[in-house]
C-alpha positions as a Markdown table, in Angstrom:
| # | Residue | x | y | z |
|---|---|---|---|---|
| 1 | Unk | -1.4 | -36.3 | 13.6 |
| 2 | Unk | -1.2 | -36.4 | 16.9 |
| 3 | Unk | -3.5 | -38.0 | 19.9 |
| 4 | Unk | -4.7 | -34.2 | 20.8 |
| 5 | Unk | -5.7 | -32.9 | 17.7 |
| 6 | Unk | -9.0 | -35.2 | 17.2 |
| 7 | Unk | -10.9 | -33.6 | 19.8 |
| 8 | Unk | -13.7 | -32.8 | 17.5 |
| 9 | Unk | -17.2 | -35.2 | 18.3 |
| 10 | Unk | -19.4 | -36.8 | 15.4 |
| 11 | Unk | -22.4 | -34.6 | 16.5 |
| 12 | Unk | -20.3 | -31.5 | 16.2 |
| 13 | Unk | -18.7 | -32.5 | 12.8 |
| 14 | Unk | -22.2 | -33.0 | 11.5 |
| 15 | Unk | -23.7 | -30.1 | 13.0 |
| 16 | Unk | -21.2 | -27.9 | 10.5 |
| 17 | Unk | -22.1 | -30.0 | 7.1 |
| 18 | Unk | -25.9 | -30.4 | 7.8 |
| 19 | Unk | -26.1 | -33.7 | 7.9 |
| 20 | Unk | -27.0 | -36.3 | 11.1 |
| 21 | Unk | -24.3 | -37.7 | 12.9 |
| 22 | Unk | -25.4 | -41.4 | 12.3 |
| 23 | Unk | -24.0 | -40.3 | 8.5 |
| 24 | Unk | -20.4 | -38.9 | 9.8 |
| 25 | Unk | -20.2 | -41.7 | 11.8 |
| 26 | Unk | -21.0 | -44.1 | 8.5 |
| 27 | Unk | -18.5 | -42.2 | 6.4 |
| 28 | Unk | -15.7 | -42.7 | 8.9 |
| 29 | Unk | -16.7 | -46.3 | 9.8 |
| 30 | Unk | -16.8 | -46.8 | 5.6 |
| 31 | Unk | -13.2 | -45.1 | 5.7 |
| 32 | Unk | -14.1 | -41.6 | 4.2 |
| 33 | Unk | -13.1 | -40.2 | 7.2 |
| 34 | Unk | -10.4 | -40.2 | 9.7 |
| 35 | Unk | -11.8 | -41.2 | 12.9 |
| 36 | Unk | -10.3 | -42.4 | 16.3 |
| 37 | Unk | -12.8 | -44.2 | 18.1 |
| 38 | Unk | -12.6 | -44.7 | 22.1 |
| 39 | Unk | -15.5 | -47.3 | 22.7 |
| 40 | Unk | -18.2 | -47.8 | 20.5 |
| 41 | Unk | -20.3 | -44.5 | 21.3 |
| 42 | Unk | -16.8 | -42.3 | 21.3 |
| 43 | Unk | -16.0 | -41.0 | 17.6 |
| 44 | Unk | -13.1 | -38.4 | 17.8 |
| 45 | Unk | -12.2 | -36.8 | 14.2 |
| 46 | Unk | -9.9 | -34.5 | 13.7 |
| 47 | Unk | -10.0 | -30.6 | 14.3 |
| 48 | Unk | -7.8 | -29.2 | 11.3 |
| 49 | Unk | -8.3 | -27.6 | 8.2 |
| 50 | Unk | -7.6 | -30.5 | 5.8 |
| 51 | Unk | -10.1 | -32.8 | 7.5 |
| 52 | Unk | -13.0 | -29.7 | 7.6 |
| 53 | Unk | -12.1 | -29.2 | 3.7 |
| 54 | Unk | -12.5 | -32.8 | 2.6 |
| 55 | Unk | -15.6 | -33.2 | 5.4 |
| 56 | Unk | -17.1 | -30.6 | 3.7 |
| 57 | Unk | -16.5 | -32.6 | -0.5 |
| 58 | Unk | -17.7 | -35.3 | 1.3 |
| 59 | Unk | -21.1 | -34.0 | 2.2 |
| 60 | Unk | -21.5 | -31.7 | -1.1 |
| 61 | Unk | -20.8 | -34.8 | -3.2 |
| 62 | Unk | -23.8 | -36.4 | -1.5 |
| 63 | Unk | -25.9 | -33.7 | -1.7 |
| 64 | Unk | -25.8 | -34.0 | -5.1 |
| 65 | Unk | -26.6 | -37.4 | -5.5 |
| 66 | Unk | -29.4 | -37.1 | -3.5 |
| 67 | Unk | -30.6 | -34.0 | -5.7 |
| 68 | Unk | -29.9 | -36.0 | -8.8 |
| 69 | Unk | -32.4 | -38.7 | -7.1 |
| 70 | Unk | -35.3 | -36.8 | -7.0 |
């Protein structure tokens, strides 16, 4: 992938799946994620389809488990 296609910022990732941006950012500092990071406030993640598709698995799985909690 190249340098210019991770223009997408943790707040705008986790503004399509619903969830807070501390949690993207957890996700891709836990490696669930692909993430380049430019200083520590700076989380770039990828803008392609592949990335949205397993973003998206990624917040439905824990959706579930914190449905199944309750």
């Amino acid at each position: 992938m190249l340098e210019d296609e991770y223009r997408l910022q943790a707040h705008q990732v986790a503004r399509m799946l619903g969830v807070p941006a501390r949690t993207v950012r957890r996700w891709a500092a836990n490696g669930a994620l692909p993430v380049k990071r430019k200083g520590p406030k700076l989380w770039f993640f990828p803008n392609d389809p592949a990335f949205l598709l397993q973003a998206y698995m990624l917040a439905d799985r824990q959706r579930k488990k914190v449905a199944n909690a309750l």
